[in-house]
N, C-alpha and C positions, 0 to 999 in steps of 0.2 A: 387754902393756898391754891387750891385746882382752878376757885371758881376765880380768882381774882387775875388768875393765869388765862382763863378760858375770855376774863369782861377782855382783858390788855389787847390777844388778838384778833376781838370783833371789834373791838375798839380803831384799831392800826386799820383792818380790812373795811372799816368803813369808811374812815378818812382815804383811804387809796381808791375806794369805788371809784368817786369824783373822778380824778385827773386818769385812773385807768380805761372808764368808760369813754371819755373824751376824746384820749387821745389814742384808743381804739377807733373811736368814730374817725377821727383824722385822717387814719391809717386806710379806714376801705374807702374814704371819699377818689383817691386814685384808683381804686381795685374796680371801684364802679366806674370811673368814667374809661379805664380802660375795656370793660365790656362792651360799652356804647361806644369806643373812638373805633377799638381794633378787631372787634367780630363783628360788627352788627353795621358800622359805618365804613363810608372812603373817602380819602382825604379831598380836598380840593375848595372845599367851601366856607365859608370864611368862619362858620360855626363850627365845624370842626376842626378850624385852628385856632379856634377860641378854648375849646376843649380842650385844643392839645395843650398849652398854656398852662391852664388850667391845671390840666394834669400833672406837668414839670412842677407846678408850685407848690402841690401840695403832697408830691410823691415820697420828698425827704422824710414827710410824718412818721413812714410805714417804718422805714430802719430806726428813726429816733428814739421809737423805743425800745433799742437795744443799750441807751444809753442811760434807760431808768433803773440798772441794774443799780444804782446806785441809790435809789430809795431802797429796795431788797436789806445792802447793808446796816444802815441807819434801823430798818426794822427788824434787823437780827440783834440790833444791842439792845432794843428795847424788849424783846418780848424774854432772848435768854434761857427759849427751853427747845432741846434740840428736837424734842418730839413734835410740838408745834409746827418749828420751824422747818422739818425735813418734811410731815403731814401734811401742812398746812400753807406756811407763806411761801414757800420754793414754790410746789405746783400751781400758786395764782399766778407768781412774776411767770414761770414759763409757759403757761396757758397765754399771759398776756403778750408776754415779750416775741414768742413764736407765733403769737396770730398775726401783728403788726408785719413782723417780718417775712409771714408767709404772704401775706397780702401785699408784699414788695417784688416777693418772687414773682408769682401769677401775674399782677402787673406786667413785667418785663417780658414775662410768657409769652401773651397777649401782643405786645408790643412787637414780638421777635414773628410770632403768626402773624401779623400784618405784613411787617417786611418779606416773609415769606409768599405771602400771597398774592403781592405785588411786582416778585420777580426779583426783592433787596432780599434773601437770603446770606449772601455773603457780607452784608453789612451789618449783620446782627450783633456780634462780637463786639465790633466797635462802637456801636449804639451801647450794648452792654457798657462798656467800660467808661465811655465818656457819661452815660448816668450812672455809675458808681463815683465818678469822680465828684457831680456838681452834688449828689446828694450828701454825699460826704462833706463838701461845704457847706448845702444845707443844714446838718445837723452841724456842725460848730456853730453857724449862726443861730441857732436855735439853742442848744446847751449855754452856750456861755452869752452871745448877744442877745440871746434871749426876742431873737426876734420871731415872729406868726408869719403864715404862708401867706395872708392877707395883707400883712407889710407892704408887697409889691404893690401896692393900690394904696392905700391908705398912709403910706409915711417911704415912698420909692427913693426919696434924696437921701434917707438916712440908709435904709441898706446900699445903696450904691459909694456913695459916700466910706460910712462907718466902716459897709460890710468887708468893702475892697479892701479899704486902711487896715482892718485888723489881719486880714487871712495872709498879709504881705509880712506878717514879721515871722521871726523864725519860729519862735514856739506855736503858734496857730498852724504853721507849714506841717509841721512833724506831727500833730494832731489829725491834723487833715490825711497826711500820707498815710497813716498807721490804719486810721477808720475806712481808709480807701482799703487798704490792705483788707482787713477782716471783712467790710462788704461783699468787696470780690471773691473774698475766701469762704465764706458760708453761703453767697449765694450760690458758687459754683456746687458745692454741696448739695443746694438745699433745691435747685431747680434739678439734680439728679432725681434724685427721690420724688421730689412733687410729679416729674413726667415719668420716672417709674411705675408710681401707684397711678399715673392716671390714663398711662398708655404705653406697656412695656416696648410697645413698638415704634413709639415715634422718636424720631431725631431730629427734631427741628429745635435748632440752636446750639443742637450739639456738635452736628458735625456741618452745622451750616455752609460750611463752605461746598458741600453736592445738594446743590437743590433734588427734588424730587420734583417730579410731575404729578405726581398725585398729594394733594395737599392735606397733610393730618389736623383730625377734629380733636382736639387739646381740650 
């Protein structure tokens, strides 16, 4: 019984490898280009608004895997052992689901010390919110239209098209608002904590609205 318990969950965990690895990779493809757009570059060159592009399109990734919580279930009916499952599949999804979405945090970090270094400190917040909004439509269109961040290139009439058609009716609205809601709610959280542990003294983004003169190394 043990051992047919133990084939089930290498079994499960190795079909999830695939799409977990992947759409991990997904996830730091924004975490990297935010290192290169907003410590290391300045804006103004047409390659770094290709980056920045870039970076909007594929930034939805990082939160989308908050919404694979729903493989987790489907592998809790199959495997059926709490031990397994509290041991084993829990701490894969949230090693996986909190790397993605740590990699959304940093991201925005990033994004927010540009602003800051630029003298847009007080525009942070608002950056903030309007990318919790569009990613929060990115991942509808990804969960249910099932569309890729390479869509915009490869097939741009149907997401503008389709994407717009769908997020306009009511049920897609309230989807959208709700995931907007939890973004905002865990990232507020979870950028405490990451600029906690990585610099109990910095405030940038927090209280952005008082610039400092002396610009914190995040």
């Amino acid at each position: 019984m043990k051992e047919e318990l133990i084939a089930r969950v290498v079994q499960v965990l190795r079909i999830n490898m695939s799409w977990m690895t992947w759409n991990l990779f997904l996830a730091f493809i924004p975490l990297a280009l935010s290192v290169w757009l907003f410590r290391f570059r300045r804006g103004g060159s047409w390659l770094w608004w290709l980056g920045f592009l870039v970076f909007y399109a594929f930034l939805p990734n990082a939160p989308y895997l908050l919404t694979d919580v729903i493989h987790l279930i489907d592998d809790i009916r199959k495997i059926q052992s709490i031990w397994m499952i509290t041991l084993v599949l829990i701490p894969v999804y949230l090693f996986v689901i909190l790397g993605g979405f740590e990699a959304y945090v940093i991201s925005l970090i990033n994004w927010g010390y540009y602003l800051h270094r630029i003298g847009k400190s007080q525009w942070i917040w608002r950056f903030e919110l309007i990318t919790h909004f569009l990613c929060a439509v990115g991942v509808y269109w990804g969960r249910f239209l099932r569309f890729n961040s390479w869509d915009f290139i490869t097939q741009p009439d149907a997401v503008l098209t389709k994407g717009v058609e769908e997020i306009l009716g009511k049920q897609p609205l309230v989807i959208i608002t709700i995931t907007f809601v939890v973004l905002a709610g865990l990232y507020w959280i979870m950028k405490r904590i990451t600029l906690g542990l990585s610099q109990p003294d910095s405030k940038i983004g927090i209280n952005s609205g008082r610039a400092k003169s002396k610009t914190p190394n995040i």
